[in-house]
C-alpha positions in Angstrom: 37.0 1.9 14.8 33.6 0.2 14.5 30.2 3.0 15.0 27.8 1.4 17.9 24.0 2.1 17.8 24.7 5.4 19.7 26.4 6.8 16.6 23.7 6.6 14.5 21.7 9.9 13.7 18.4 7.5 13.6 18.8 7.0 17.6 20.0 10.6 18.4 17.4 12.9 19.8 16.2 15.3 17.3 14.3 19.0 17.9 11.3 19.0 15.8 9.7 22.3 16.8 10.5 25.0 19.9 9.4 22.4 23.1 9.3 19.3 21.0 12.2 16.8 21.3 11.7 13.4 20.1 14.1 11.0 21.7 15.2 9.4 18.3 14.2 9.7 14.7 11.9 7.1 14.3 8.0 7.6 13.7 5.6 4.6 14.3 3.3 5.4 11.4 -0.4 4.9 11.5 -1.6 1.6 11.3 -5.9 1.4 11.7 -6.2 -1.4 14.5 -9.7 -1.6 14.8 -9.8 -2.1 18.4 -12.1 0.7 19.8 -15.3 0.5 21.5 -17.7 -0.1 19.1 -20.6 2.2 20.2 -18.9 5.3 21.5 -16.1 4.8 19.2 -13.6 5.8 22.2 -10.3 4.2 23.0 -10.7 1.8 25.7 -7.7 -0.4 27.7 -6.5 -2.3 24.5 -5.5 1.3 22.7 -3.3 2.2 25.9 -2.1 -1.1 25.8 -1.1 -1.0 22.4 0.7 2.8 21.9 2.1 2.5 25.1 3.9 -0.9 23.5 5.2 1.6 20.8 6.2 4.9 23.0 10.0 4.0 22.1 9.8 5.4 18.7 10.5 8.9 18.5 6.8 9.9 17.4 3.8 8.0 17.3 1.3 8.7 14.2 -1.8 7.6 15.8 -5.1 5.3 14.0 -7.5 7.4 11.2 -9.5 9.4 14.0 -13.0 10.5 12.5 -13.5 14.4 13.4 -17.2 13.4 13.5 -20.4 11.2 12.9 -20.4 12.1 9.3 -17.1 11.5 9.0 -16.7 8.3 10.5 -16.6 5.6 8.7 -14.3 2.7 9.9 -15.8 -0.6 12.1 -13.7 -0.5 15.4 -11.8 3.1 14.6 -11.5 5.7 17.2 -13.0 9.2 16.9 -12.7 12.3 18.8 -15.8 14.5 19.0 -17.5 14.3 22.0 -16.1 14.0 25.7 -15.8 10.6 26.4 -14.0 10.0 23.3 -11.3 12.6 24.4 -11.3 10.9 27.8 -10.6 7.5 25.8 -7.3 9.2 24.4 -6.0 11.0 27.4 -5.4 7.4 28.9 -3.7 6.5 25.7 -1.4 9.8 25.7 -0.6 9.7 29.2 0.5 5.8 28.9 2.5 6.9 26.1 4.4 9.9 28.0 4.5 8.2 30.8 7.1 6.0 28.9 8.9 9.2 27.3 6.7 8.7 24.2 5.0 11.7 22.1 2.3 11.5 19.9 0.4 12.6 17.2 -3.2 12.6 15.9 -4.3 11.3 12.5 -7.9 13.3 11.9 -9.7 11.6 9.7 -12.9 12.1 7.2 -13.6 8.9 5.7 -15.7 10.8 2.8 -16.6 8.1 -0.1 -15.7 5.0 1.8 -18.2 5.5 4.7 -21.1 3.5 4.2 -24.4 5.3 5.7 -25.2 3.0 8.2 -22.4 4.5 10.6 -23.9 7.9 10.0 -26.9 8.8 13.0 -29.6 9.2 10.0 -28.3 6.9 8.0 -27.5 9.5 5.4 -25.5 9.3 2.5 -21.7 10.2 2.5 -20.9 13.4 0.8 -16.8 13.5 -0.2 -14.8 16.2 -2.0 -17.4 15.3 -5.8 -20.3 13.0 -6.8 -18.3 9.9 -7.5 -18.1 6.1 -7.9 -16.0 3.7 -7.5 -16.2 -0.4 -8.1 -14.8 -2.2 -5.1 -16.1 -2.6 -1.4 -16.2 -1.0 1.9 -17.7 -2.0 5.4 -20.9 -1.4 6.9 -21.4 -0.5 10.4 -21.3 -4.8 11.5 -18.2 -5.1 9.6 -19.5 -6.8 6.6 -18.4 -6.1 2.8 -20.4 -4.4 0.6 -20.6 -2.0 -2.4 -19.5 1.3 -1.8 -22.5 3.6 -2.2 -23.6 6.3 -4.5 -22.1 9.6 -3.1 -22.7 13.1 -3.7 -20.5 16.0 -3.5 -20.6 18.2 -0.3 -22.5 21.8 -0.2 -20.7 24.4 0.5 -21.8 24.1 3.7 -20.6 21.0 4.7 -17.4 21.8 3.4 -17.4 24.5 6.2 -18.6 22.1 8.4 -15.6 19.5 7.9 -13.3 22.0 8.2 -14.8 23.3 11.6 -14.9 19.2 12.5 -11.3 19.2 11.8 -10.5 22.0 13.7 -12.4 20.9 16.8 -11.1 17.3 17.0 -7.3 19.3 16.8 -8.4 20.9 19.9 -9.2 18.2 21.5 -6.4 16.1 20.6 -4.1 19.1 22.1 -6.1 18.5 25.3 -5.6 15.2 25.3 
């Protein structure tokens, strides 16, 4: 006797939590496309285009998503922090339900690698400690460049991430 597809645990529906059933095993993990708008950083036609193309796996891991503007950091990445950016991603989670998909939210703070022209004041990025590193990053037009100097966060702004991060969860759950 010969197993078919169907007999494979990968394809068999699987409970993750109480209410959440994926309809197979697999998870699409995140993969940064790049392919938001570039001003309001909000996911436009393309992004439902492309998730929706991948609602067959079991659970989608979506893109980096920056929390907020000091945590953004990526040319072309999504964030979720204001309205219109959570308007952006109900489109992509409805196209992705819509075809039996469920999905996730990466948050993301980009910390070191942010270069400070993405930032609104054009301030330096503050990450987990004052460090360096050789290499390059992207500015805000996409070019290379050096990463720059960093300094550690205050105490303050650790507080603030963390709030960030629990805000842009919100918001995802509402999407």
């Amino acid at each position: 006797m010969s197993a078919t597809v169907a007999d494979y645990e990968l394809f068999k529906p699987v409970e993750l939590a109480p209410g959440l059933t994926l309809q197979n095993r697999m998870v699409f993990s995140p993969c940064t496309r790049a392919r938001s708008d570039i001003k309001t950083r909000c996911p436009n036609a393309e992004n439902v285009q492309y998730y929706a193309a991948r609602a067959s796996a079991g659970l989608i891991m979506s893109e980096g998503c920056a929390v907020s503007d000091q945590a953004y950091g990526w040319y072309g990445a999504p964030a979720l922090y204001t309205d219109e950016q959570q308007e952006g991603w109900r489109k992509v989670v409805e196209a992705v339900h819509a075809k039996g998909g469920k999905m996730f939210l990466q948050l993301w703070h980009m910390g070191r690698q942010s270069h400070p022209s993405f930032h609104p004041s054009h301030e330096v990025a503050s990450c987990s400690s004052s460090c360096y590193s050789t290499g390059h990053t992207h500015d805000s037009e996409g070019s290379a460049t050096g990463f720059p100097t960093t300094r550690a966060m205050t105490l303050e702004e650790v507080h603030q991430a963390v709030e960030d991060h629990r805000k842009c969860a919100e918001r995802a759950k509402a999407a």
